[in-house]
C-alpha positions as CSV (number, residue, x, y, z in Angstrom):
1,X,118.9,86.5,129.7
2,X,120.1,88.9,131.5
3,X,118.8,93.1,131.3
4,X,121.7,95.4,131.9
5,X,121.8,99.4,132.1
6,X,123.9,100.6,128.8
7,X,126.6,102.1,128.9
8,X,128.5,105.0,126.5
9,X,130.8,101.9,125.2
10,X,127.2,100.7,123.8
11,X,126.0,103.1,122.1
12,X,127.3,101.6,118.6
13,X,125.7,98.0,119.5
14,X,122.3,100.5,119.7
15,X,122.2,101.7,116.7
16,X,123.7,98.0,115.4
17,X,120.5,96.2,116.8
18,X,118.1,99.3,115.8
19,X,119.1,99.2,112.5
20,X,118.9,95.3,112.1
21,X,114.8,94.9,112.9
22,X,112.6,93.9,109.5
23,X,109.6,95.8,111.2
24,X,109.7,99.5,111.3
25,X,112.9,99.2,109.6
26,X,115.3,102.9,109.3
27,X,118.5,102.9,107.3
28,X,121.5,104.6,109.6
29,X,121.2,107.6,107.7
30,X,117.4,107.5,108.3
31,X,117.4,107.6,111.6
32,X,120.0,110.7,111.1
33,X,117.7,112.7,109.3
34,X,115.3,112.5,112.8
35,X,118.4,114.0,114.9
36,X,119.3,110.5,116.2
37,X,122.8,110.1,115.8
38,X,125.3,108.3,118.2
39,X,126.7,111.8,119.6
40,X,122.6,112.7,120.3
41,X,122.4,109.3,122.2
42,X,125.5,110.1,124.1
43,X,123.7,113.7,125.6
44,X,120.8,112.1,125.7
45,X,121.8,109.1,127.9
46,X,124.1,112.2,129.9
47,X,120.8,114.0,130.7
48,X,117.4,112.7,131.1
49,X,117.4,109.0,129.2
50,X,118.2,105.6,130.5
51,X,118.6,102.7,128.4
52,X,118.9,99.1,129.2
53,X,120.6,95.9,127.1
54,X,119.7,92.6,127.2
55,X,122.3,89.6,126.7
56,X,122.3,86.0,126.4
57,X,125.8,84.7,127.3
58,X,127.0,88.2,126.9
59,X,125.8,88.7,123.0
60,X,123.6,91.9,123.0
61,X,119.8,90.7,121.6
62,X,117.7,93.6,122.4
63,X,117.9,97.2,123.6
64,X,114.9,99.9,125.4
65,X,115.6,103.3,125.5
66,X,113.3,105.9,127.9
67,X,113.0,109.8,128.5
68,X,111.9,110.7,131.8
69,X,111.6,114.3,130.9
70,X,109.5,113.2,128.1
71,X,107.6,110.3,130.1
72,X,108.0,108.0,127.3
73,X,109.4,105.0,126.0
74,X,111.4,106.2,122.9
75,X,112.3,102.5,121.5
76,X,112.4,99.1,122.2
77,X,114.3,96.9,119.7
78,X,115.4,93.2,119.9
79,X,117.4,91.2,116.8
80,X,115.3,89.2,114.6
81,X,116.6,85.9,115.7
82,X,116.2,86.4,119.1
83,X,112.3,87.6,118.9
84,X,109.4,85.8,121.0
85,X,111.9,84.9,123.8
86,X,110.8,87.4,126.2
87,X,113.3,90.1,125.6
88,X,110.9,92.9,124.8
89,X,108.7,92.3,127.6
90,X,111.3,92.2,130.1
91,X,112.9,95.6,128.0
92,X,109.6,97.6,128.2
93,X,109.1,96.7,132.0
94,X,112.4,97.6,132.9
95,X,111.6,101.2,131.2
96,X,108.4,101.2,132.7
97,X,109.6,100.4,136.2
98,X,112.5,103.2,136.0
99,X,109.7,105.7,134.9
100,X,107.4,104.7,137.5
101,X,110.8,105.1,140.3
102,X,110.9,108.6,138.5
103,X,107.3,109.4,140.2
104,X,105.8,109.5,137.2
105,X,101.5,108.9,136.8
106,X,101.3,108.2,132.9
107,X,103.8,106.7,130.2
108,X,103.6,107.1,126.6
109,X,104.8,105.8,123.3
110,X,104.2,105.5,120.0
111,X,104.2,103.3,117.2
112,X,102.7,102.4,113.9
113,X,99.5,103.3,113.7
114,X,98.8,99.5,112.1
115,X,97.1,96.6,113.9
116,X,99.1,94.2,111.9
117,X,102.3,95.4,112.9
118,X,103.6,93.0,116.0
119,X,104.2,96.0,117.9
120,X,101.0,97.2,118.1
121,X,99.4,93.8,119.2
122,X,102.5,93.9,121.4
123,X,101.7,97.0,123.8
124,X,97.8,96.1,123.9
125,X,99.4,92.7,125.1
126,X,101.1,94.5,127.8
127,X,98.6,96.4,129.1
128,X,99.2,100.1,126.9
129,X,96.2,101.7,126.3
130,X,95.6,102.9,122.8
131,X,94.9,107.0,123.1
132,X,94.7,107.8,119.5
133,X,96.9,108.7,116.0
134,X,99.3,111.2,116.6
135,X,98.1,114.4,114.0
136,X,100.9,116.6,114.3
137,X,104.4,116.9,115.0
138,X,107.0,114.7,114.9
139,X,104.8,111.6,115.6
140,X,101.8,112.3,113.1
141,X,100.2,110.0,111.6
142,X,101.1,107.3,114.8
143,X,99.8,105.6,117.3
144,X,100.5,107.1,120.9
145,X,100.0,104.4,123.5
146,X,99.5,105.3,127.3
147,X,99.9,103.6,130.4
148,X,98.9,104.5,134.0
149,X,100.8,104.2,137.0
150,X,99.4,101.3,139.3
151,X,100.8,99.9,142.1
152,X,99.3,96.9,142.8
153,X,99.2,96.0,139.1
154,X,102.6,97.3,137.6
């Protein structure tokens, strides 16, 4: 496997893979309605975002997005049939290690606020710290997850 820095040209395979997971599923349009449309990416990635690929034998499996303006994680995604093979680990310490070079102390996210949803178990499993539902704004009613900057540990 192999964890690459996207490009423009990928942009499409983004919202291919995003809109292809069975949990936390969104429609294209879906994902419109939040503002997220391939032209948003595009500025984003122009600006203040960074997000990374990963391949095996040059198919695209899995993708991480992150703000540093924001401090956050905005999405880590990875195809059905390529789950549980280490992809979204190595996706989500990519992000965390290009915040971290950013100078940053703390790193958030969010994501269902379920304990059944694999995501959830997911970020406890790599260390996030659970800091409560999200009660307004564009993230109510989920659960923001934080992460400290550590040196030794990170």
């Amino acid at each position: 496997m192999k964890i690459r820095i996207a490009q423009q040209n990928d942009i499409e395979t983004l919202f291919e893979i995003r809109t292809s997971v069975v949990e936390n599923h969104q429609s294209r349009e879906e994902i419109a309605e939040l503002g997220i449309t391939p032209d948003s990416v595009a500025k984003m990635l122009a600006i203040d975002c960074r997000a990374w690929v990963a391949e095996i034998e040059g198919q695209p499996i899995g993708f991480s997005i992150a703000n540093a303006t924001e401090a956050t994680i905005f999405g880590v995604f990875v195809l059905p049939e390529f789950e549980g093979r280490g992809a979204g680990r190595a996706l989500v310490q990519t992000a965390e290690n290009w915040l971290w070079s950013r100078g940053l102390d703390e790193i958030w996210l969010v994501t269902g606020n379920n304990p059944s949803l694999r995501a959830y178990g997911f970020y406890l499993h790599l260390h996030w710290l659970s800091a409560g539902v999200e009660t307004d704004g564009d993230f109510a009613g989920e659960m923001k997850f934080i992460k400290r900057h550590d040196p030794q540990h990170n």
